[in-house]
N, C-alpha and C positions, 0 to 999 in steps of 0.2 A: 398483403402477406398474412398468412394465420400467424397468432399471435400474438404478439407484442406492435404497440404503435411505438416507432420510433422519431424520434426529432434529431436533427443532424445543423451543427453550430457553424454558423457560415465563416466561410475562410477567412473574412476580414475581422473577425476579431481578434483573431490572432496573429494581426500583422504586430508589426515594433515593438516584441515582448523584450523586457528590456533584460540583457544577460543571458536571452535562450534562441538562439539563431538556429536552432539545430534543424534542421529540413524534416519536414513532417512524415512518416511511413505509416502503412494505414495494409493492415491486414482482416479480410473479410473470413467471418465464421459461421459457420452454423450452430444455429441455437435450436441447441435438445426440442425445446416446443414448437419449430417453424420456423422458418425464413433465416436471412442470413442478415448480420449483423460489423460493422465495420469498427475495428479496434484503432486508436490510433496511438501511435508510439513513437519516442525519436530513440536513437542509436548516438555511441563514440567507441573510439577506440577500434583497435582492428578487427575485422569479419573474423577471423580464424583463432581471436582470441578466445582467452577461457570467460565462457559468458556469465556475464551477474545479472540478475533478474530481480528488479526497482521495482519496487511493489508500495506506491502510496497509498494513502489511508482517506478519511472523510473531513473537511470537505475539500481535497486540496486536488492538484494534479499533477500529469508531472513535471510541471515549471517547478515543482518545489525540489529539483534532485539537480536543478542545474548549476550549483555549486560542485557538484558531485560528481559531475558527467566528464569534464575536462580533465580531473583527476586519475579518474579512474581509466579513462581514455588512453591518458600517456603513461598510467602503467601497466600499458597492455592487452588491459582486459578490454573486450567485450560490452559496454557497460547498456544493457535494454531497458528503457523506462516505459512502460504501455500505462495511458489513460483508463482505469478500471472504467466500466462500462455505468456508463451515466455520469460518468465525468470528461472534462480536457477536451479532445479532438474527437473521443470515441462517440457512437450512437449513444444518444438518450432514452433508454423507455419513461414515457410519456406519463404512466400511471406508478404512482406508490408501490400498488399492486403487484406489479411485474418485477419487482424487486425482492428477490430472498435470500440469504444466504446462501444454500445450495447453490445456485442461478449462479451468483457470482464465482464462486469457488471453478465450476462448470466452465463458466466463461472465460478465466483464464487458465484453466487446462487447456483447453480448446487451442486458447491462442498459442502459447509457451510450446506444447507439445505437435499441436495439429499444426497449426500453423507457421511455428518457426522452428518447429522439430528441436528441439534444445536439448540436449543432452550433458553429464557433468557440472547444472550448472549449478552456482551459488544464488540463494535468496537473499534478500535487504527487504527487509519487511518493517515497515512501522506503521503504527494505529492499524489500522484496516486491512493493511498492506500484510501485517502478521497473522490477523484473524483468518488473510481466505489464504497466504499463500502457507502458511503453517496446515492448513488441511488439503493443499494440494503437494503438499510435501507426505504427506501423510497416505496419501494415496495412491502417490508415483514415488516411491521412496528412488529405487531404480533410477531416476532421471536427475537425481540432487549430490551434488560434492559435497557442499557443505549448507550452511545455513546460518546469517547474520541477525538475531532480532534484536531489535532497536525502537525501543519505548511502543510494545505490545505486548500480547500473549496471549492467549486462548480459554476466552474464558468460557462455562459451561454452566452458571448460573448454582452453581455449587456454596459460593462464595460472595457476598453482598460487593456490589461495586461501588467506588468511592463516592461521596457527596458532588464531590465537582465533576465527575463524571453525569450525576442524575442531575444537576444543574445544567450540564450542558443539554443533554437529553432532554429537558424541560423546553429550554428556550430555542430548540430547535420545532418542538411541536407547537411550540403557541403565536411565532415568529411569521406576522404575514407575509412580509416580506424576509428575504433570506437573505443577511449580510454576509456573502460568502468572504470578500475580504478582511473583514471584521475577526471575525470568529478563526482564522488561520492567526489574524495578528494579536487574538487573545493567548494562544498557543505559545507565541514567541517572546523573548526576549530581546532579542534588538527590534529595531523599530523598522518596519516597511515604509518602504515611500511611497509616494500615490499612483505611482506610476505600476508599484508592484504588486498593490493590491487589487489594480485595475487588473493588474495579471491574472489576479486568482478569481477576479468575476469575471475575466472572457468568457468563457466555455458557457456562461448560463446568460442570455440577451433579456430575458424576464423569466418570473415566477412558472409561469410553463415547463421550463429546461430544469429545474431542478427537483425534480422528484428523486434522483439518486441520494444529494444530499440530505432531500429531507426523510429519504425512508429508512439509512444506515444506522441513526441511533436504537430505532425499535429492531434493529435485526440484532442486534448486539444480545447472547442470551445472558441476559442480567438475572433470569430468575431460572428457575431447572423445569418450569413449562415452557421454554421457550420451543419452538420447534426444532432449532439446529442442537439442544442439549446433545442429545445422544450421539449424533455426527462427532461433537467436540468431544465427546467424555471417549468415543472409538480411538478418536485421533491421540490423546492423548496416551490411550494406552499402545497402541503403533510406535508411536515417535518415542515413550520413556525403553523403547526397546532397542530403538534403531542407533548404528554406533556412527550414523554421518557427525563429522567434526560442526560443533554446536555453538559460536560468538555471541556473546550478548554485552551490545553497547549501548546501554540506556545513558539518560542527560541526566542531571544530578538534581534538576529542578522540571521533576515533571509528576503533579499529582495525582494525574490520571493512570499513569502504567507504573510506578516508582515498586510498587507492589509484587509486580510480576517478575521483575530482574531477578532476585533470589531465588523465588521458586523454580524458573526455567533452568536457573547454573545447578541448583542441585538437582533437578530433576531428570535433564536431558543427559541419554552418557556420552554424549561428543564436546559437552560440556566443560567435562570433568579434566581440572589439572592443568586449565586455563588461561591464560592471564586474561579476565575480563576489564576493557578501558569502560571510564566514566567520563562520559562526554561531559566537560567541564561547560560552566556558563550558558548553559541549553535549555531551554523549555520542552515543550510538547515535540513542538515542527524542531528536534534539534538538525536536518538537513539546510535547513532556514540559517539556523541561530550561530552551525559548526559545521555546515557540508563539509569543511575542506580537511576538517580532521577526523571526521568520518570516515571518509572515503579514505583516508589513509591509511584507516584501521581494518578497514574493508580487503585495499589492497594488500597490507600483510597479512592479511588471514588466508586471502587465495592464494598466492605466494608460496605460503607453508604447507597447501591442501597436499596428502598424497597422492 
């Protein structure tokens, strides 16, 4: 294929994830530069529900929303978690390189709209999950009910990002090996079991498979050369327009996005007049640390959607 080399994570490492039985679904896309590309994602809740669109972040996948799934399942909704592309079930590209923010953003348009046609729906975005689906909100406004962010936000390098954010960033570039389980259970506050962190390195069998992980810190525009600045700075002025109803449920103990919560409530007008929850006792991964009150906060926001 032109393009992109991809790696694809063999089925057996993702046998007996412990807490995540959900039958694997796997929609194939084409990728803007060539060739087509397999997304993989699990589903709950009924077909014909109003759909929410599970948007994780770096380095995790979607085993981290499987607190979340059975909740949001039996109230109703729809509930779609898709592996962002270089993570979980989905294809790997192979190179740093082939990794950019546009790219991803691209790639779950792609999915969401082309391929599962989604309409009315609600976003859940955290970490990463905010950065690309906040700009594809921003782009399909048309296709969004509302919008859940949750320990993220958009940033456009306007604004220095915090020290334990460039520490992560640090020791992700210098890290020859990639402790993908590690670095989720530094996020959280309860403690994973071995079994669960073996969860969160299936998706990567060696240093090979993880160029996703290792390319998402330097895509983050920390400074205003970054390339996605202007993308971010467009979107922002889209979305401080747009009247979609606007939740933001950050964790109370998270030093990486603690920053963003304020500015998105005043800034966004679906925001406005609110009642925003604080996910109490929560780190970074708070789907990890409080999936289940998450997802509850989630469910009465769709609930309330007009």
């Amino acid at each position: 294929m032109t393009g992109v080399r991809l790696l694809r994570t063999p089925d057996d490492r993702f046998t007996d994830l412990p807490g995540f039985d959900h039958p694997p679904l796997y929609a194939d896309i084409e990728d803007p530069e060539g060739g087509v590309i397999r997304i993989g994602y699990v589903e709950a809740g009924p077909p014909d529900g109003p759909p929410v669109l599970l948007l994780h972040g770096e380095p995790s996948w979607s085993y981290l929303y499987r607190k979340m799934l059975p909740v949001l399942g039996a109230a109703g909704l729809r509930a779609i978690a898709p592996d962002l592309v270089g993570f979980g079930r989905s294809d790997k590209p192979a190179d740093v390189a082939d990794h950019t923010y546009a790219r991803h953003v691209e790639w779950m348009r792609v999915f969401a709209f082309d391929a599962l046609d989604l309409r009315d729906v609600t976003l859940v975005g955290q970490d990463w999950g905010g950065l690309i689906g906040l700009r594809v909100v921003a782009e399909n406004p048309d296709r969004f009910a509302g919008v859940v962010a949750a320990n993220t936000g958009l940033p456009t390098g306007d604004q220095g990002m915090p020290a334990v954010w460039w520490a992560f960033h640090d020791a992700v570039q210098k890290a020859q090996v990639l402790d993908i389980g590690r670095f989720v259970q530094s996020g959280c506050k309860t403690h994973l079991s071995d079994e669960e962190r073996a969860a969160y390195d299936a998706p990567f069998p060696n240093e090979m498979y993880k160029a996703g992980p290792r390319a998402m810190p330097e895509l983050v525009p920390a400074t205003p050369d970054n390339p996605a600045t202007e993308a971010n700075r467009a979107a922002w002025e889209t979305l401080t327009k747009l009247e979609v109803p606007f939740l933001c449920a950050f964790s109370d103990s998270d030093p990486i996005t603690e920053a963003m919560g304020p500015i998105l409530r005043r800034r966004m007008p679906g925001a406005a007049g609110r009642e925003h929850p604080t996910i109490e006792n929560a780190g970074h991964f708070l789907q990890e640390d409080a999936g289940e009150q998450l997802a509850q906060e989630v469910a009465h926001f769709v609930r309330e959607l007009p």
